[in-house]
N, C-alpha and C positions, 0 to 999 in steps of 0.2 A: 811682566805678567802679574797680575792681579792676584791677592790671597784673601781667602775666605776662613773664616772661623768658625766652625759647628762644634754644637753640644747634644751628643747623642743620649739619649734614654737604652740604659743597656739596663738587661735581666740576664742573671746566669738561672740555669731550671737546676744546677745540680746543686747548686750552696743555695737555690732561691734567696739570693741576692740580687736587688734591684739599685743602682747605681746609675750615674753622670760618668760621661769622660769626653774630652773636649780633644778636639784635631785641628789642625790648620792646613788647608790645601790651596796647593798653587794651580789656577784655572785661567782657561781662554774664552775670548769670549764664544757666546753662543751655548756655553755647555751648562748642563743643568744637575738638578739635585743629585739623580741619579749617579750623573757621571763623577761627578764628586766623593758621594759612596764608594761607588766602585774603586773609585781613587783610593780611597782609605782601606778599604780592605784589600784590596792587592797590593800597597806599595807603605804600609801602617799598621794594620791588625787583621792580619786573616782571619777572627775569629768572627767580626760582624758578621754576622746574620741578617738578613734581608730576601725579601725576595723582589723578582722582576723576572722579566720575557720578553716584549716585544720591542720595548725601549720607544716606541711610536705611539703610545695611548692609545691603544688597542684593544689588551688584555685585560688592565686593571691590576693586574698583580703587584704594580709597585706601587700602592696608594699604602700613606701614611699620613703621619701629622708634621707638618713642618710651621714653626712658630703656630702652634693649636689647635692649627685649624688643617684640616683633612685636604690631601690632593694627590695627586698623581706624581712620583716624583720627578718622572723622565718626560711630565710636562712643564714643568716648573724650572724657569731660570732662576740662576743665580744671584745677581741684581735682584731680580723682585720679589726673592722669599728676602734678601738682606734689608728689603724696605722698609718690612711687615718687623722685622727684629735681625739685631744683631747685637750678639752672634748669631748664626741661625741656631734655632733649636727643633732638633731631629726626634720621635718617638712613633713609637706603632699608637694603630687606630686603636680607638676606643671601642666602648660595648662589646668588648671581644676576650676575651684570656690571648695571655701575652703566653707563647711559648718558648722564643729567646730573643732578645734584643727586638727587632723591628720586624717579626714576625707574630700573627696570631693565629689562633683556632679560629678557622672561619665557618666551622659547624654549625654555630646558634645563626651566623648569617644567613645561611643560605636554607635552614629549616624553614625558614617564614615563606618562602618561596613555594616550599612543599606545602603549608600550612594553608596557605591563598590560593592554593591549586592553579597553579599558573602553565597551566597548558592547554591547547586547544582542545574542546569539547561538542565533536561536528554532530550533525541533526543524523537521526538514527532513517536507516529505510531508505535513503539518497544514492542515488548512484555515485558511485567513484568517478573521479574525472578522470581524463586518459592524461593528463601530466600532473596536475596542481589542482588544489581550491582555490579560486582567484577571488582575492578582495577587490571591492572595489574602488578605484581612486579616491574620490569624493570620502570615502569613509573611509578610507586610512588616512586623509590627512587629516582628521580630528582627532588621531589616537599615535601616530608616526614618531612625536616628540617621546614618547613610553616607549619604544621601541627602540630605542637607537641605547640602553642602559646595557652597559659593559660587568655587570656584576661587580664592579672592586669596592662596593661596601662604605664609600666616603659619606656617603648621605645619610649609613646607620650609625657610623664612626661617633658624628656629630651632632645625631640626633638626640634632642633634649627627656623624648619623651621614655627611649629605648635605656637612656642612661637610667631612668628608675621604673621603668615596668618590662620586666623581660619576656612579657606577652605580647609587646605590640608589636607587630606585624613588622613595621619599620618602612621607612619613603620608598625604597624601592621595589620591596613585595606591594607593595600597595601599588605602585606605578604599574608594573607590570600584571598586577589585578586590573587596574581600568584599561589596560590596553586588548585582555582578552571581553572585557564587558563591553567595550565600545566593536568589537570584533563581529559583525555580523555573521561569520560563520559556522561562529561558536553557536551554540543552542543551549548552553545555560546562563543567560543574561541575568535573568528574573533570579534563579537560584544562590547566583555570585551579591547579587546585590545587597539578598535578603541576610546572608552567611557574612559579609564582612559589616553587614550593618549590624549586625549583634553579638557578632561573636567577641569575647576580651580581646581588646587589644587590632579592634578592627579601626573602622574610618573616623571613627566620632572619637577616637582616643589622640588624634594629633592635636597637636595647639598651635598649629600657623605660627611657628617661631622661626622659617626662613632659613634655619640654618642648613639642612637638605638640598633647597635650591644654589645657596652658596658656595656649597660644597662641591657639588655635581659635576665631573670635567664634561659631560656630552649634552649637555644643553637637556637634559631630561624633565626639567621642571616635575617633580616627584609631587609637590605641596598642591601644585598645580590639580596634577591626577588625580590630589586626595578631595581637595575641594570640588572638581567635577563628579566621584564617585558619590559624592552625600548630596549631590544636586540629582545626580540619576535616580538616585535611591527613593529622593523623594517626588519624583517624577513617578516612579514604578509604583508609588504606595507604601515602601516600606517605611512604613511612618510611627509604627507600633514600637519602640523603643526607645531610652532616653535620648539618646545623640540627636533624631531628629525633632524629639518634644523641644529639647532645651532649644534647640536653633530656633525653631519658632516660635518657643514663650518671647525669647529675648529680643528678636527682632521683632515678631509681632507690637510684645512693652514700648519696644524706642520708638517704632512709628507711629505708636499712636498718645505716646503721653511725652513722648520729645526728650523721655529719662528711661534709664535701666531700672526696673521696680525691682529689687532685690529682695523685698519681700515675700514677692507672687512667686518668683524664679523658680525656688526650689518646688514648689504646690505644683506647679504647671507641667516642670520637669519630669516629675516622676507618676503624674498623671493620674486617673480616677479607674485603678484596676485592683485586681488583689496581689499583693507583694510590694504595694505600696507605701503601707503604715512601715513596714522595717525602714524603709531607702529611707523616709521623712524625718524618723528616727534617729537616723544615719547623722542627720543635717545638723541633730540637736545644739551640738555643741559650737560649730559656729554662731548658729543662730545665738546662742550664749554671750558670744565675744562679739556680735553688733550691738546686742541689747545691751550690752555692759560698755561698748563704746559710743553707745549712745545714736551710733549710725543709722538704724531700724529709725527710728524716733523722727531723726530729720528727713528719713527717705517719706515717709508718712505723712508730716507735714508739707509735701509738696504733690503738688496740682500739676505737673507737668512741665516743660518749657514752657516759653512766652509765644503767641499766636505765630510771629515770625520766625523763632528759632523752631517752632513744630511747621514749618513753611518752606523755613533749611530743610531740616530733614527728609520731608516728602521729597521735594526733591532730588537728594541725594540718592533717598531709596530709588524713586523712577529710573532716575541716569545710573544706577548699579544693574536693574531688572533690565532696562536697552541695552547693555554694555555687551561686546562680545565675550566670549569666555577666553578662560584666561590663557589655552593651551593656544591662540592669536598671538598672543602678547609674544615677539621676542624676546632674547636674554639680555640683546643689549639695551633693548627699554625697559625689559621689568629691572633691570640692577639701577638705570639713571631712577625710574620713579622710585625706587626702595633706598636710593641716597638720599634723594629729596625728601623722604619722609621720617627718616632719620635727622636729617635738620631741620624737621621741622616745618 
């Protein structure tokens, strides 16, 4: 029988003491993180703390960090967290207060939820149906991949943007934001759009850093949802804000001069309204750190790509604007295209 070595991240709340301690357990195969736990607290230290439920990836209640990175533990075999690092290394999610060992407060989680009013909002003066509101097929499968999100928090765990702004909404309130906007029987589409396009910490605050979708055990593509919500958005109009200025100063700049004009950026960004001159303001001091790296200077002296590389580009943009959208794309192709583009 095979032995595993884990090093768990323990917290006491009474000494608020945060500490390592390290196990060895004897396992079969098939059996997973969870079970290994469990192993150690009944037959090692009844003190761990953890939680779980269904033991089937159902609940979500057993999502933690194993070697870093966020998952489900009673999904995760043993062999392939020992791939990723050994020993393995055990700790609760992140973004969250730790209450004891591999437990947290999952409060601030599931506010954002409340915050993105993620429940349906049917049209007023309609008759009740005699069973159900029935969606319609066609239109739940643009929106079914939002839907299937189990709450257990992996995709805010590891989210980049949540670890330094504890307004942002986070992958999976936002998921489940586009799954009621894409909702035809909802009746406030236009309202939802307008509210997470400006509100702090709404759509324009992620940074497509992947790590959400990585994270995700139910194929939710969260990044996914966030990127369709700021295409609806601006589909609807809601255009009066910086999230969707900046989108389209910058892509506007690349397609037509073949380069990022880092100088117009910020001017365009924040646009020709009053409240303006603060945001511009705001910029000064980087503006500072190009002028003094001399970067402004060289962006300045250049005229664009070359006729062909603005040639490239068109067409890349065209083959983006044909593309389907991304909630198409499966998990197991967007992960082969996002290795490939990791090497490059």
């Amino acid at each position: 029988m095979p032995q595993q070595t884990f090093v768990i991240d323990r917290y006491d709340p009474v000494e608020d003491r945060a500490y390592e301690q390290e196990f060895s357990v004897d396992y079969e195969a098939g059996e997973t993180v969870l079970d290994c736990l469990n192993m150690i607290r009944w037959d090692q230290d009844g003190t761990l703390s953890l939680r779980m439920s269904c033991r089937h990836a159902i609940c979500g209640s057993c999502a933690i960090k194993i070697n870093g990175r966020s998952g489900l533990a009673c999904q995760t075999q043993v062999p392939a967290a020992a791939e990723r690092g050994n020993p393995i290394h055990i700790g609760p999610q992140g973004n969250q207060t730790v209450i004891k060992d591999l437990v947290v407060d999952t409060d601030k989680f599931m506010r954002q939820f409340d915050r993105a009013q993620t429940w349906l909002k049917p049209f007023e003066g309609q008759e009740p149906p005699a069973r159900e509101y029935r969606q319609d097929k066609d239109d739940f499968d643009h929106w079914q991949h939002a839907s299937t999100c189990i709450h257990c928090g992996a995709c805010y765990s590891d989210c980049t943007v949540a670890s330094v702004d504890p307004k942002f909404l986070g992958p999976a309130a936002l998921a489940k934001a586009y799954r009621f906007v894409m909702d035809s029987r909802d009746s406030q589409r236009q309202e939802r759009l307008e509210k997470l396009s400006r509100m702090e910490g709404g759509i324009w605050d992620c940074t497509r850093c992947f790590m959400c979708v990585e994270a995700c055990p139910k194929d939710v593509l969260p990044m996914d949802a966030i990127m369709e919500l700021r295409t609806e958005a601006i589909k609807a109009g809601v255009t009066n804000n910086h999230g969707s200025r900046h989108s389209k100063a910058f892509a506007g700049g690349v397609k037509k001069r073949g380069r990022l004009d880092e100088a117009t950026l910020p001017i365009l960004s924040a646009g020709v309204r009053p409240g303006a001159i603060p945001e511009m303001l705001g910029y000064t001091p980087g503006a500072i750190r190009l002028l003094k790296s001399r970067k402004l200077l060289v962006a300045a002296r250049r005229h664009g790509a070359s006729k062909e590389g603005k040639q490239q580009i068109k067409r890349i943009f065209d083959e983006v604007e044909d593309a389907k959208h991304h909630h198409d794309v499966n998990r197991a192709a967007f992960s082969t295209h996002y290795a490939e583009a990791l090497e490059g």
